[in-house]
N, C-alpha and C positions, 0 to 999 in steps of 0.2 A: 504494500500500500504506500502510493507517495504521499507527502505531505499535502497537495492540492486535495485528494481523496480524504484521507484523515480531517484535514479543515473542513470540506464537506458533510460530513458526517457528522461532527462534533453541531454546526452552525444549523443545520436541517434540525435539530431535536430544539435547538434554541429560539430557532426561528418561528417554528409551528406554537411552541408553547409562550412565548414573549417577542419577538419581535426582533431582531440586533440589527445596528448599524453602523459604519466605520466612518471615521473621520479621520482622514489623512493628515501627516505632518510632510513635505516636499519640500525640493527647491527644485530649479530649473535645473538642467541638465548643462554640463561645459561643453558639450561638443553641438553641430547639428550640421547634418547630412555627413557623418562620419570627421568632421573639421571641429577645430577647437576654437570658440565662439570667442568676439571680441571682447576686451574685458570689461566689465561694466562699473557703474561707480560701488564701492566699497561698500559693503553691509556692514554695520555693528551686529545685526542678529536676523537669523533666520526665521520660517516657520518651524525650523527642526530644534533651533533652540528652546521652543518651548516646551518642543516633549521631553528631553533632555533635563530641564528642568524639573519636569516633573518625577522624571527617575533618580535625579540626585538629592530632591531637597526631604525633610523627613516626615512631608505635610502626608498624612492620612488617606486624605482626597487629591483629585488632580482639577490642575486649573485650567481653564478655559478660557480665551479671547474670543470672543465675537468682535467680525468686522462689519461693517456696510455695503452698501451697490449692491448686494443680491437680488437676482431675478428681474424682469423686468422694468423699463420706464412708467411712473405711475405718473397717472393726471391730475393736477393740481391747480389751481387758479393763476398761477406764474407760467403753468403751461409743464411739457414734459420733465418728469426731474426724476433720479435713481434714487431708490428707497435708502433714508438712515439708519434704517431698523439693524443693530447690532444681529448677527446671526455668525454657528458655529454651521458650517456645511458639510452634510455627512451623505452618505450612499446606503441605500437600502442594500441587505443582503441576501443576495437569493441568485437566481437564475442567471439573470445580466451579471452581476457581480462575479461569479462564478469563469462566467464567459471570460472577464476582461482580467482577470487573475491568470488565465492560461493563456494570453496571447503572447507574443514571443518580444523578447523582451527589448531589439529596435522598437519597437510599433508605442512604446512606453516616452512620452513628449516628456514627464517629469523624474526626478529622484525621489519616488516611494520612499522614505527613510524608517518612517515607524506608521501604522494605521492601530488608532485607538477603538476597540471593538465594545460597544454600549446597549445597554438592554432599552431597545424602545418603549417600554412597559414601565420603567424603573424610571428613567428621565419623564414621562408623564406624570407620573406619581410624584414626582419630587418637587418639577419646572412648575408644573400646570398643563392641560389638556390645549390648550389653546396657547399655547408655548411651542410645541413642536407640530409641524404641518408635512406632508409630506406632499411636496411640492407637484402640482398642476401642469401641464402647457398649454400655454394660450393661444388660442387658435384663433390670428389675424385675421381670418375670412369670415367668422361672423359678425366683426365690424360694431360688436356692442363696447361700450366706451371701457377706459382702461380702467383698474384700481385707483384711488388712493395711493401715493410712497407708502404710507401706512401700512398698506397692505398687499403693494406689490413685491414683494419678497416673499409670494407663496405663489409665485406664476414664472417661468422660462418659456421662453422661446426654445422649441429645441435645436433650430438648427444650428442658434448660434453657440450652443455648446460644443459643438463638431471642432476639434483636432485640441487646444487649447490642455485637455483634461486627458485625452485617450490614454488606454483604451476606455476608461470608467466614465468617458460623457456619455454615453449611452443608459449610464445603469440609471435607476429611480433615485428623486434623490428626495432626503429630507431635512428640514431647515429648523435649528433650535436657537430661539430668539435667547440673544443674552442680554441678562437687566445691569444697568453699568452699575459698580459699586459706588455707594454712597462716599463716600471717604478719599476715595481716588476719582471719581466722576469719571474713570475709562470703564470701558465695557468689558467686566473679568468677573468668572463667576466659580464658582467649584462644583464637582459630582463626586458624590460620597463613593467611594468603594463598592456598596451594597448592587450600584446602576453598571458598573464595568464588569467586563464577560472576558476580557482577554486584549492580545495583543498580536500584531501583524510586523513584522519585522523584519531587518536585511538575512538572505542569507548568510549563514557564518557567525551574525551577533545573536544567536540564540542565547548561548551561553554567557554570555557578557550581559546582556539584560537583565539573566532569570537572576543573576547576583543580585543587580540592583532590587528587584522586587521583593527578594530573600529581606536581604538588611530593610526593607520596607514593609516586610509584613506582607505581602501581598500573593501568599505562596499558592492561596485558588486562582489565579490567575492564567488563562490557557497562552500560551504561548506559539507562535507559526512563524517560520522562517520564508517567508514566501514571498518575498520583496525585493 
């Protein structure tokens, strides 16, 4: 049994009885079309920093940023504008997900570094029911008027998900609004232990992870090398 099979198996029992869904930690890729891409301005910190973060510090729960621009232009009285609404963006897992997990690993536009695997059941329960939505497409051709920003960030266009994300812009996806912290006024939230199911990881850093979650306590934790 390979490991894609094994993750199959493990996620189908979780899936039927709660729901799960990944949210990816990435950065772009250095090369493209087999060339090493020109260098860009200088990051202080990645998206992969913050999983990272999570694995080193001795906090209990792991933290979360929600960004903005998700999903669609909504209509406003200023006219078209991209939604504010803080959201963590995650992919349903099932079918599609499955699909785009076996595709070979050119056809892959980002650096998968770590995918945080979540019980959709568990983040309800915790967020709120009208906290996570899993996201719509808005079909232009009926021509009925757009959202609210408020509330377009539970609608995509799909096509323009095409290449940006692959192989996973294809899969379903769903959107968990983050409430900003009072104290810091950014949008950063936690999820207790009790809502995470597991971990999606590089080849090769199985081991090196499962340390970190050991000294973290977090030894129900499933673990997949599959990145």
């Amino acid at each position: 049994m390979n490991q894609i099979q094994r993750f199959r198996i493990w996620a189908e029992k979780h899936r039927r009885k709660e729901g799960i869904i990944c949210h990816f930690y990435y950065s772009d890729k250095q090369t493209r079309n087999g060339r090493p891409k020109k260098p860009g301005q200088k990051q202080y910190y990645t998206r992969v920093d913050y999983a990272y973060f999570n694995l080193f510090c001795d906090s209990q729960e792991w933290f979360v940023k929600g960004t903005p621009e998700h999903g669609i232009s909504g209509l406003s009285s200023q006219g078209y504008e991209r939604s504010q609404v803080p959201c963590l963006n995650c992919y349903e897992i099932n079918g599609k997900f499955y699909k785009a997990l076996e595709a070979p690993e050119e056809e892959w536009n980002k650096e998968y570094e770590i995918g945080l695997i979540l019980s959709k059941k568990g983040i309800r329960a915790g967020f709120g029911e009208d906290r996570v939505k899993d996201v719509e497409l808005w079909k232009e051709k009926d021509e009925k008027p757009r959202p609210p920003p408020r509330l377009s960030w539970c609608y995509d266009i799909g096509r323009k998900r095409a290449g940006t994300l692959s192989p996973f812009n294809r899969c379903d996806i769903v959107r968990i609004r983050i409430q900003k912290c009072r104290s810091l006024g950014i949008a950063i939230e936690s999820i207790p232990l009790e809502a995470m199911r597991g971990l999606l990881v590089k080849r090769g850093k199985c081991q090196a992870v499962r340390r970190f979650l050991q000294d973290k306590g977090w030894n129900e934790l499933e673990i997949f090398p599959l990145l």
